[in-house]
KEKE-3310 file (N, C-alpha, C; in steps of 0.2 Angstrom, whole numbers, plus 5000, padded with zeros to 4 digits):
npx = (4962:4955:4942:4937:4925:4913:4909:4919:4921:4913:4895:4883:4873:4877:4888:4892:4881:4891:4890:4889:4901:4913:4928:4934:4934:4939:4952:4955:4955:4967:4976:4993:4998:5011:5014:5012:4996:4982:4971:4954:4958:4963:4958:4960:4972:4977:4970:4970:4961:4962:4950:4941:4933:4936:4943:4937:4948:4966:4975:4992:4998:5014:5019:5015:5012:5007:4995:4989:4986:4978:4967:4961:4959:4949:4940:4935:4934:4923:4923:4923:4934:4939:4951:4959:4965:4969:4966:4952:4943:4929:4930:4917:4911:4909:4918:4925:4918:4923:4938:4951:4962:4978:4988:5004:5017:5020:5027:5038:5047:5049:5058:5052:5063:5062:5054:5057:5051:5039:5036:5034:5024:5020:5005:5005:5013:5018:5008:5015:5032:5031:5030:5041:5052:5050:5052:5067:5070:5070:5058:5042:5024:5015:5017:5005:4999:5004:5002:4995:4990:4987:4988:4995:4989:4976:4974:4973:4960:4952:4954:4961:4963:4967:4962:4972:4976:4974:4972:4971:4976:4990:4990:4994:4995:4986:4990:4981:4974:4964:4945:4946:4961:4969:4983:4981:4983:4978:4977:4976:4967:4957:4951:4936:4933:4928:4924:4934:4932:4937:4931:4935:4940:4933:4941:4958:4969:4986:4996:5004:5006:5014:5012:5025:5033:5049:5061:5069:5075:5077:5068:5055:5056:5051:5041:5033:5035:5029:5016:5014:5015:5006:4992:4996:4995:4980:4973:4970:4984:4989:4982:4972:4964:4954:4954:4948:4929:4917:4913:4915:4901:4896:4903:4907:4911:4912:4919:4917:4900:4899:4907:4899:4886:4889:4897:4909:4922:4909:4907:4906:4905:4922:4926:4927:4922:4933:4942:4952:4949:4933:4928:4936:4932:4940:4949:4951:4955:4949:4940:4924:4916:4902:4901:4906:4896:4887:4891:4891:4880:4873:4880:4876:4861:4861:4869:4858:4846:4850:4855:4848:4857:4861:4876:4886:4892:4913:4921:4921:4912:4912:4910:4902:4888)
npy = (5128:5129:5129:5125:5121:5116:5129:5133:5127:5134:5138:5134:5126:5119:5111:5092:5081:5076:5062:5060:5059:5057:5044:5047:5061:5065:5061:5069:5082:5080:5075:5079:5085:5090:5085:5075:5063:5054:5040:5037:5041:5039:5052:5055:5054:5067:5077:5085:5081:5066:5061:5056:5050:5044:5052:5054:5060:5063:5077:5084:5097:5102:5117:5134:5134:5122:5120:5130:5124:5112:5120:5125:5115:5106:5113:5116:5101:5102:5096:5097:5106:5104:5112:5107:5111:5104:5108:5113:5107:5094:5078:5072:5053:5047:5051:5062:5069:5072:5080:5081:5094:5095:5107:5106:5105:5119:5127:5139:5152:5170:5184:5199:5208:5222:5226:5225:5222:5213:5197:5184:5169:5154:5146:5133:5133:5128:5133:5133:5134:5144:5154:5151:5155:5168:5173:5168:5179:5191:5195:5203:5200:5190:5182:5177:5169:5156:5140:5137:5125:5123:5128:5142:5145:5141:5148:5161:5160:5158:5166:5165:5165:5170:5175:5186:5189:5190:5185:5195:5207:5206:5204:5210:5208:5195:5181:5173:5160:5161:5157:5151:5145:5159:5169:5179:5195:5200:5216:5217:5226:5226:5214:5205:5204:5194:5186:5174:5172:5176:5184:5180:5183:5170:5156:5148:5151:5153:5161:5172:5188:5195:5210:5212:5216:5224:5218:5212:5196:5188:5193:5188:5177:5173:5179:5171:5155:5160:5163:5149:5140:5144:5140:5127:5121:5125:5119:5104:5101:5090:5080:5072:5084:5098:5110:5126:5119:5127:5143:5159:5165:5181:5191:5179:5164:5149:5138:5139:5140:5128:5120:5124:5117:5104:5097:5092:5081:5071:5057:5051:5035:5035:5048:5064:5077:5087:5085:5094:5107:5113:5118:5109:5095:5079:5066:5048:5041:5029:5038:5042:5053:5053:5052:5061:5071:5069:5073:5087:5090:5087:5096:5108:5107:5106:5116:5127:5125:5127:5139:5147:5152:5149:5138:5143:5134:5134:5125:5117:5107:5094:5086:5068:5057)
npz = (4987:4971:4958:4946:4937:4924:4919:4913:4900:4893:4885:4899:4893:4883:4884:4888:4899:4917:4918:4902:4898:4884:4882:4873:4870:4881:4877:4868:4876:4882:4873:4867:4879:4890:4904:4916:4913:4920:4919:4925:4939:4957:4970:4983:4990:4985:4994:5007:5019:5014:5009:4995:4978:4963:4948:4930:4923:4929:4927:4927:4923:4914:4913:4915:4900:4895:4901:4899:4883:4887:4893:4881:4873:4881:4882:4869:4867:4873:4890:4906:4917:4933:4945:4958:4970:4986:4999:5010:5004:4999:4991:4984:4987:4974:4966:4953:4938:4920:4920:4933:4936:4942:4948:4952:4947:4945:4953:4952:4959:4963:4969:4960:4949:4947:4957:4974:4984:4979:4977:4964:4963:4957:4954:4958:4969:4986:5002:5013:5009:5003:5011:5018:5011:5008:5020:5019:5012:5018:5018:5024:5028:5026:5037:5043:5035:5041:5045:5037:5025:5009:4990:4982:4971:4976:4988:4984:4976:4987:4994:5003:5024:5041:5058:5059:5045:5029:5012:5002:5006:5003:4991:4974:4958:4947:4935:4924:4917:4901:4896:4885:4883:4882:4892:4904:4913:4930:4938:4958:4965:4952:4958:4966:4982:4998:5014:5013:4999:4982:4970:4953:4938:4924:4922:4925:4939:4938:4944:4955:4961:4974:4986:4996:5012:5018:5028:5045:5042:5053:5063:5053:5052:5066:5070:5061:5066:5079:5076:5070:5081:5089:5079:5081:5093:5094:5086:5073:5068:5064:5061:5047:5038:5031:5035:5043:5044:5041:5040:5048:5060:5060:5074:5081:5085:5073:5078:5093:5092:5089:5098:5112:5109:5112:5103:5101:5098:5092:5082:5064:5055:5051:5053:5063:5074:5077:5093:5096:5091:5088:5075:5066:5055:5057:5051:5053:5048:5039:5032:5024:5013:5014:5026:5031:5028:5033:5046:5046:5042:5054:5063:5058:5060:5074:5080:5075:5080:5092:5094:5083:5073:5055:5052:5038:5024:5023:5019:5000:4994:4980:4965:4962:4972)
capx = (4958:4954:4939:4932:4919:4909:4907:4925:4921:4909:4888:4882:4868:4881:4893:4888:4881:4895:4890:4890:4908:4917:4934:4938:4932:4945:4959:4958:4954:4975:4981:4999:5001:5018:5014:5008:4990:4983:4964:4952:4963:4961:4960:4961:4979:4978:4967:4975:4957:4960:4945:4937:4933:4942:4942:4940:4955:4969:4981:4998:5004:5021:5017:5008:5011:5004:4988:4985:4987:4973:4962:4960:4956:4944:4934:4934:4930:4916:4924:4922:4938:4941:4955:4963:4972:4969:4962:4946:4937:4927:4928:4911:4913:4908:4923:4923:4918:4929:4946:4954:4970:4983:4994:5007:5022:5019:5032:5041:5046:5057:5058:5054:5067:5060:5049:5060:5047:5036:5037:5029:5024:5015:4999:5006:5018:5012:5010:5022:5036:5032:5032:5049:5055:5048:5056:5074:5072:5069:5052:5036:5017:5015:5016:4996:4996:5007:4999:4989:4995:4984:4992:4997:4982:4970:4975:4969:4955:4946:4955:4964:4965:4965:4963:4978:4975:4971:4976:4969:4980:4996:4991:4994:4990:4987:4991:4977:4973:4953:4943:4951:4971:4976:4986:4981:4986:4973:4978:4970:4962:4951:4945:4928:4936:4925:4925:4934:4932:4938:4930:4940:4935:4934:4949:4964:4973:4993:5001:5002:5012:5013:5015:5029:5039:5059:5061:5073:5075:5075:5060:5052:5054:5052:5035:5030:5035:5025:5008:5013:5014:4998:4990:4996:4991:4973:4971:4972:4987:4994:4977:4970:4956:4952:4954:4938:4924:4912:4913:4914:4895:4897:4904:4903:4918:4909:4920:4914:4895:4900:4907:4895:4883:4893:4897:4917:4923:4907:4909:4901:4910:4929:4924:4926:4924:4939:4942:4956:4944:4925:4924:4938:4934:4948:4948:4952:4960:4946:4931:4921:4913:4897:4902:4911:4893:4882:4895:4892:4873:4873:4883:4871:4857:4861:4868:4853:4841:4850:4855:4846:4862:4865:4881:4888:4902:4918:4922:4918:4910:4912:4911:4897:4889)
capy = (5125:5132:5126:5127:5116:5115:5134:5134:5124:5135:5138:5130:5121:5115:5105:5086:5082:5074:5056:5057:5062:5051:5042:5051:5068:5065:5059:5077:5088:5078:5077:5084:5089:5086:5083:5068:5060:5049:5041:5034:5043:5041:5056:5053:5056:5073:5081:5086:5077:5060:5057:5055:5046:5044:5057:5052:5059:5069:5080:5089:5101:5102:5124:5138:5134:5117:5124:5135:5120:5111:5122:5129:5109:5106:5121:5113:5094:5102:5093:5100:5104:5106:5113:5103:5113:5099:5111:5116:5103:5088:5076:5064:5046:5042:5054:5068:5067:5076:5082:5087:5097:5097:5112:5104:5104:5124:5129:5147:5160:5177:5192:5204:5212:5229:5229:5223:5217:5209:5193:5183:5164:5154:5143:5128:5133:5127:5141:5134:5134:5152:5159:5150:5157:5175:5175:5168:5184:5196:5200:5201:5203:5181:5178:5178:5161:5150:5133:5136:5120:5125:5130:5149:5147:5139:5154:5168:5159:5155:5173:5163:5168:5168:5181:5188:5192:5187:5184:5202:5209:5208:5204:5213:5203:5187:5176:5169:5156:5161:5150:5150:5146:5162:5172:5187:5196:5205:5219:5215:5231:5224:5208:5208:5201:5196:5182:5167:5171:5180:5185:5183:5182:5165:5154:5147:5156:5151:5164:5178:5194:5197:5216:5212:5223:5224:5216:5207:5190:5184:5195:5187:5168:5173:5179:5165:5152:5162:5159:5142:5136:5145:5137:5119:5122:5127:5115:5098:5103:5084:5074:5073:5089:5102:5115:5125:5118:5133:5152:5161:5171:5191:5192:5173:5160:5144:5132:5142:5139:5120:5117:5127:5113:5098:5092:5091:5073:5066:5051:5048:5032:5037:5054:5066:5085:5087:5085:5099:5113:5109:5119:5103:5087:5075:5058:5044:5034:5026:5043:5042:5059:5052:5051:5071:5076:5067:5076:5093:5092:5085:5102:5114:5106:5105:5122:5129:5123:5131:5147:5151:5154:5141:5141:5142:5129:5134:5118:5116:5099:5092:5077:5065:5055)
capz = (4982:4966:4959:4940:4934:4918:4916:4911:4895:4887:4887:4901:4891:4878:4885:4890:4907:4918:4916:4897:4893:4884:4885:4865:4870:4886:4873:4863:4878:4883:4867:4867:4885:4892:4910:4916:4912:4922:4918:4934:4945:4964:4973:4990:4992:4985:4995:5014:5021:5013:5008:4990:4973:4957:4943:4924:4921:4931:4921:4931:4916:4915:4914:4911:4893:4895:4904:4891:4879:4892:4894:4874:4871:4883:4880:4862:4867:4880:4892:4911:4922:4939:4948:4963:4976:4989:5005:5011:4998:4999:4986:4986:4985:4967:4961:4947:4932:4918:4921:4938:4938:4948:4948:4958:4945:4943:4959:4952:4965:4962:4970:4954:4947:4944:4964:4976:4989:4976:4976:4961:4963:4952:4958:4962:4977:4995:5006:5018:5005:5001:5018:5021:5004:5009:5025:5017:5009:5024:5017:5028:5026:5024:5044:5044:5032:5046:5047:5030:5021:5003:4986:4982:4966:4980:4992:4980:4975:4992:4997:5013:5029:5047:5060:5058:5039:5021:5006:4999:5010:5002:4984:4968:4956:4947:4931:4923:4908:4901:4895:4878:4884:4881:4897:4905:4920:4931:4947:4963:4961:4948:4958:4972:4989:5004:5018:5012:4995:4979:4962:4948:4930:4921:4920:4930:4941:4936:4947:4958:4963:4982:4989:5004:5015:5019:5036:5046:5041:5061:5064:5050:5055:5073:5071:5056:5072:5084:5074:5069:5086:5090:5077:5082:5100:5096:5080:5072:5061:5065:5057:5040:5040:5028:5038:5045:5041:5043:5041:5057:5058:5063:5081:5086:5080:5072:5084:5098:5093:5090:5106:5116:5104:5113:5097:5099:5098:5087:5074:5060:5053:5051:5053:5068:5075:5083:5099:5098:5090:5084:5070:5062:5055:5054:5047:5057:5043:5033:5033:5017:5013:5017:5034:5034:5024:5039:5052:5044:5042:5061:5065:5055:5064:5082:5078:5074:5084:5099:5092:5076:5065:5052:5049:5031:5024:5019:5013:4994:4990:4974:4963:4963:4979)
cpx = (4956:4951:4935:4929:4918:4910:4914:4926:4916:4900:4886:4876:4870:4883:4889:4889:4888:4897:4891:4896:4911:4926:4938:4938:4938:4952:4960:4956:4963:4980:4986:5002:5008:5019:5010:5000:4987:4974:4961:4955:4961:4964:4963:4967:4980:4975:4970:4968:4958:4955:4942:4937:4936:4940:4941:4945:4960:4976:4986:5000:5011:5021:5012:5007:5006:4996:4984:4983:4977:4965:4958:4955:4951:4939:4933:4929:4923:4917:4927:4929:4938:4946:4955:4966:4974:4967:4956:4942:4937:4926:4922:4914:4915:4913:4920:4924:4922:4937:4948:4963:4974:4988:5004:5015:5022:5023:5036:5040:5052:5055:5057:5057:5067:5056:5053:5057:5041:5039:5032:5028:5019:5011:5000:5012:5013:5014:5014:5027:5036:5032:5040:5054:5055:5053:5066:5076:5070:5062:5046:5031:5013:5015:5010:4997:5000:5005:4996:4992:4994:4992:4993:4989:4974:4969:4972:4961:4948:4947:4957:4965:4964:4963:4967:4982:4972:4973:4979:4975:4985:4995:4989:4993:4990:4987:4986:4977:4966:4952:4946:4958:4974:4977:4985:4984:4982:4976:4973:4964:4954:4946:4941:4932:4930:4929:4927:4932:4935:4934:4933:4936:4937:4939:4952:4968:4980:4997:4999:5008:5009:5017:5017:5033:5045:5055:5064:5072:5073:5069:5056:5051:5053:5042:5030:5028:5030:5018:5006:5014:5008:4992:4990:4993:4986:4969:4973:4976:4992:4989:4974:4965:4958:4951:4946:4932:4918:4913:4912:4907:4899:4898:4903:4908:4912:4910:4917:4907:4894:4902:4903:4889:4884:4893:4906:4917:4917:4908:4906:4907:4917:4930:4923:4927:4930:4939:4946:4952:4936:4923:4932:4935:4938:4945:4953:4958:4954:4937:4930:4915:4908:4897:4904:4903:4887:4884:4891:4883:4870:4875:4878:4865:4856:4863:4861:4846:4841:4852:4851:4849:4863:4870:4882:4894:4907:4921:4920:4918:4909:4910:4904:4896:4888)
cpy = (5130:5127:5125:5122:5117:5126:5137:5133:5126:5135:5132:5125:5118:5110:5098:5086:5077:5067:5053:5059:5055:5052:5047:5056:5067:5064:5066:5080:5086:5078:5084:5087:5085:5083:5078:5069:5056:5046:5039:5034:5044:5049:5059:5057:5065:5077:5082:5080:5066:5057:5060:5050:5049:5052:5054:5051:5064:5069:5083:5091:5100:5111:5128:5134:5127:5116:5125:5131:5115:5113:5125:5121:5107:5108:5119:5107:5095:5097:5096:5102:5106:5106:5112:5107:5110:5102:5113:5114:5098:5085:5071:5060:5044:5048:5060:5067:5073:5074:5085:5090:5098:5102:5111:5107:5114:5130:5133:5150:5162:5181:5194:5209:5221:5233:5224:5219:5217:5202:5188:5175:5159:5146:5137:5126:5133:5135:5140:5136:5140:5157:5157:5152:5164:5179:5175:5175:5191:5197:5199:5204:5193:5178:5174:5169:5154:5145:5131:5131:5122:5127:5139:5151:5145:5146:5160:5166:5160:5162:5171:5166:5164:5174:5188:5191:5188:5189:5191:5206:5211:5205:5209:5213:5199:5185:5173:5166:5156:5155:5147:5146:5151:5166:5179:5188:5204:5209:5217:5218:5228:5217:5210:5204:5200:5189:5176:5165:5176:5179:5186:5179:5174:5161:5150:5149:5152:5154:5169:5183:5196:5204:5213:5219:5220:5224:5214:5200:5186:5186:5192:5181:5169:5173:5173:5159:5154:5158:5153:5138:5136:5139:5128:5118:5120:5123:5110:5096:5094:5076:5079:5078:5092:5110:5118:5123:5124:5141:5155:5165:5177:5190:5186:5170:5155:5139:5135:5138:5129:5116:5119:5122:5105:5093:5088:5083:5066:5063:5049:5042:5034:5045:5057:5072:5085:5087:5092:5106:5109:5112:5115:5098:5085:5067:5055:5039:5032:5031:5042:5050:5059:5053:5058:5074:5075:5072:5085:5092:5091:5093:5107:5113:5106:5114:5130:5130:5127:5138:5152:5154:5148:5142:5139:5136:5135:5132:5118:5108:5099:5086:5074:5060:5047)
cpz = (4977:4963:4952:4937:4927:4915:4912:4904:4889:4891:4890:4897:4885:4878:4890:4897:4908:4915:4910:4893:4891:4882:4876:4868:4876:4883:4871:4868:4880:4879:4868:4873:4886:4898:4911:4915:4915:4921:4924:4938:4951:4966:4978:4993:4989:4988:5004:5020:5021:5010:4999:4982:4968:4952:4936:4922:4926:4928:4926:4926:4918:4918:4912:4905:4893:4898:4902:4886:4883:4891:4888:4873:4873:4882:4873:4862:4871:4884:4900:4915:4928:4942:4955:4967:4982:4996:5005:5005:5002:4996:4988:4984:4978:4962:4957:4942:4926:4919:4926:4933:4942:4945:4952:4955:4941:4949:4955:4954:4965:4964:4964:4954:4948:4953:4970:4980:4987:4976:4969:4963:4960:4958:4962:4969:4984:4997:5010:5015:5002:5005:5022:5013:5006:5016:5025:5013:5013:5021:5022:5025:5026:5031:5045:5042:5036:5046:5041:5027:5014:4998:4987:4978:4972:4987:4990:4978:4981:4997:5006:5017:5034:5051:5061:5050:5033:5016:5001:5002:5007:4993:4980:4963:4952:4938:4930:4917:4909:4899:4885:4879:4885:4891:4898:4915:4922:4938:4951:4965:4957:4952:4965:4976:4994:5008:5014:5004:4991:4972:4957:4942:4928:4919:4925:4931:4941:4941:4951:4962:4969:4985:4999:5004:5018:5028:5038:5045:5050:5063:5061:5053:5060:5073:5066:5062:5078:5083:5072:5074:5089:5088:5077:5089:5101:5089:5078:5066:5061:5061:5050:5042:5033:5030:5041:5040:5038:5041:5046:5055:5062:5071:5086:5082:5081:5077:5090:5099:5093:5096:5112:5115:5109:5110:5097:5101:5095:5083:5072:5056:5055:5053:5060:5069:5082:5091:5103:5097:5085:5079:5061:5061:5054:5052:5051:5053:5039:5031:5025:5018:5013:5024:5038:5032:5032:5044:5052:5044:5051:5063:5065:5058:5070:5083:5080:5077:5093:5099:5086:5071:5062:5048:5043:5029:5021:5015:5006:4994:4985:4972:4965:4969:4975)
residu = (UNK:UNK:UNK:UNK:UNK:UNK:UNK:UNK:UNK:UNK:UNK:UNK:UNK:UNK:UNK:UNK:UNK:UNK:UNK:UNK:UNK:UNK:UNK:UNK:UNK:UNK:UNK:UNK:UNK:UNK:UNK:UNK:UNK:UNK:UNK:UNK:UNK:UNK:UNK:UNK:UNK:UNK:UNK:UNK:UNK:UNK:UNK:UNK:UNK:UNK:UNK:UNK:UNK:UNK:UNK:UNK:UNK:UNK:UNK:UNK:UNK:UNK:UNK:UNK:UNK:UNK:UNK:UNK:UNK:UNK:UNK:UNK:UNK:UNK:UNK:UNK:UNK:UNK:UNK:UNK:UNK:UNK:UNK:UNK:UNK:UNK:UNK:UNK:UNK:UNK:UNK:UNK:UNK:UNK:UNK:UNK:UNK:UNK:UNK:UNK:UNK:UNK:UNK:UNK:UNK:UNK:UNK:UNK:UNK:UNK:UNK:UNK:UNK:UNK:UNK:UNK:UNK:UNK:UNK:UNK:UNK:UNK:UNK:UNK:UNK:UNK:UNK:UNK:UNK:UNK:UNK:UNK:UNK:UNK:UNK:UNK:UNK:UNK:UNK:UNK:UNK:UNK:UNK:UNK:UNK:UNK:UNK:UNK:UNK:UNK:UNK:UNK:UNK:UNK:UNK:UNK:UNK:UNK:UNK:UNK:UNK:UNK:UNK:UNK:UNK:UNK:UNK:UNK:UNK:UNK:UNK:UNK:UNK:UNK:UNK:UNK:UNK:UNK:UNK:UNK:UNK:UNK:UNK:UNK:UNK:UNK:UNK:UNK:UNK:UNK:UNK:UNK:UNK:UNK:UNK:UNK:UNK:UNK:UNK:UNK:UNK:UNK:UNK:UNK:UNK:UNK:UNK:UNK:UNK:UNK:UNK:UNK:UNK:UNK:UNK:UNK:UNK:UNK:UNK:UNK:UNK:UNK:UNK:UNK:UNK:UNK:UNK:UNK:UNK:UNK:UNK:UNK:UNK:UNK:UNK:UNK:UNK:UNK:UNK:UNK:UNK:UNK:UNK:UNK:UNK:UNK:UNK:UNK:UNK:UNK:UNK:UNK:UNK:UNK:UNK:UNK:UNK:UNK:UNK:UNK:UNK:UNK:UNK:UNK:UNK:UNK:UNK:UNK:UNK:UNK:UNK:UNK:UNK:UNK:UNK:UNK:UNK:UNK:UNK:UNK:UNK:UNK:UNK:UNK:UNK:UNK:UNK:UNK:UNK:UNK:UNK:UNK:UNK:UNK:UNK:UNK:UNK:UNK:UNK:UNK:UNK:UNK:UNK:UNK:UNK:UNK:UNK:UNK:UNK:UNK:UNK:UNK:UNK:UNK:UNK:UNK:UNK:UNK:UNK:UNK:UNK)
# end
């Protein structure tokens, strides 16, 4: 997920609160784009969870150019956006006001010419589809992300991982549109990295150049397969979820403290902590993020009360309740 709100749009005490944007100011922040537009767009289906409310408006550019074209105009109308990468969020019920965006129609990947095992890819590739891209091309250093369903721009942003690595790891560096439209391009070097996040400057991340290594192609898939079975084994990679909920604390996994908790298999409404591991919730079919927010506050408290760590989210909640 990639994630940029209001501050994208210019001085936070300038642009109008969410509830008063209007349907003109949303016409010129779309005006001229080539990618579709869509207005009171449900969300629900874009988010790997299933769950949440409409948007104003949702934009898919056709490209960067298109982005840039986006994001210049918003930043104009004061008109908020947020970035869609569809993992590790929560949409609330009552939707998002603004502009989401989906990067979705933003899929280029090429070995660089000039660096043999770089690969560049721009934000809107899954990460499955770039680990079976990377592998077709004998490269390794991308096993780590096996099961991560996320975008490549939601990957850099939230600085993905698992125990087996992170996104820092093998990045170089990244494509981005400021809050003007125009295009810059920052080394990884320059950006702050910690647990489950990264620091980069203001904008939308469009792309990113990946430091791989020459490998056997069988090697490569053999072990991608390895971790992705792991990960189906020991997780609910088969129900709608979000991945973890939680940030693991210092020398203690979060589902550890949750099934230690004997929280695994509670239900709020549609709403459930896995049965398979307890630091997922999945959605049963019809969970409303009331029911994942109730879940999550229930966790933090039971939690807490027997250990005295309250654990963090991971998850980013958005949009209004």
């Amino acid at each position: 997920m990639n994630i940029l709100m209001t501050p994208l749009v210019g001085n936070a005490g300038s642009h109008p609160k969410p509830s008063m944007i209007k349907h003109q100011d949303l016409l010129s922040a779309v005006d001229g784009i080539r990618g579709a537009v869509t207005f009171d767009a449900p969300l629900r289906d874009l988010t790997t969870i299933r769950i949440g409310g409409p948007a104003d408006a949702l934009v898919v550019p056709e490209d960067i150019e298109d982005v840039s074209r986006l994001v210049a105009q918003a930043h104009r109308a004061k008109v908020p956006l947020c970035v869609l990468g569809g993992t590790n969020v929560l949409i609330r019920d009552g939707g998002i006001r603004g502009i989401v965006v989906s990067l979705s129609r933003l899929t280029t990947m090429v070995v660089a010419e000039d660096q043999a095992a770089v690969v560049f890819a721009e934000a809107g590739v899954r990460m499955p589809t770039l680990l079976g891209y990377a592998g077709s091309q004998s490269l390794s250093g991308l096993e780590w992300a096996a099961g991560i369903p996320g975008t490549v721009g939601g990957a850099v942003v939230m600085n993905a991982g698992t125990h087996l690595g992170e996104m820092k790891d093998c990045l170089q560096a990244i494509q981005l549109v400021n809050a003007e439209g125009g295009v810059e391009v920052y080394p990884a070097s320059s950006l702050a990295f910690s647990y489950r996040h990264a620091t980069v400057p203001e904008g939308i991340v469009v792309g990113a150049w990946l430091q791989l290594t020459r490998s056997a192609q069988a090697k490569v898939e053999s072990k991608t397969k390895s971790y992705l079975q792991y990960r189906k084994n020991t997780q609910p990679l088969t129900q709608p979820n979000a991945g973890s909920v939680f940030k693991n604390p210092e020398k203690v996994s979060a589902g550890q403290l949750i099934e230690e908790a004997g929280l695994k298999g509670l239900k709020i409404g549609d709403a459930q902590i896995s049965s398979k591991h307890g630091n997922f919730i999945v959605n049963l079919g019809n969970a409303r993020a009331t029911d994942a927010i109730l879940l999550i506050k229930k966790i933090q408290q039971d939690v807490f009360h027997r250990t005295g760590i309250m654990l963090e989210l991971e998850w980013k909640i958005v949009g209004e309740g």
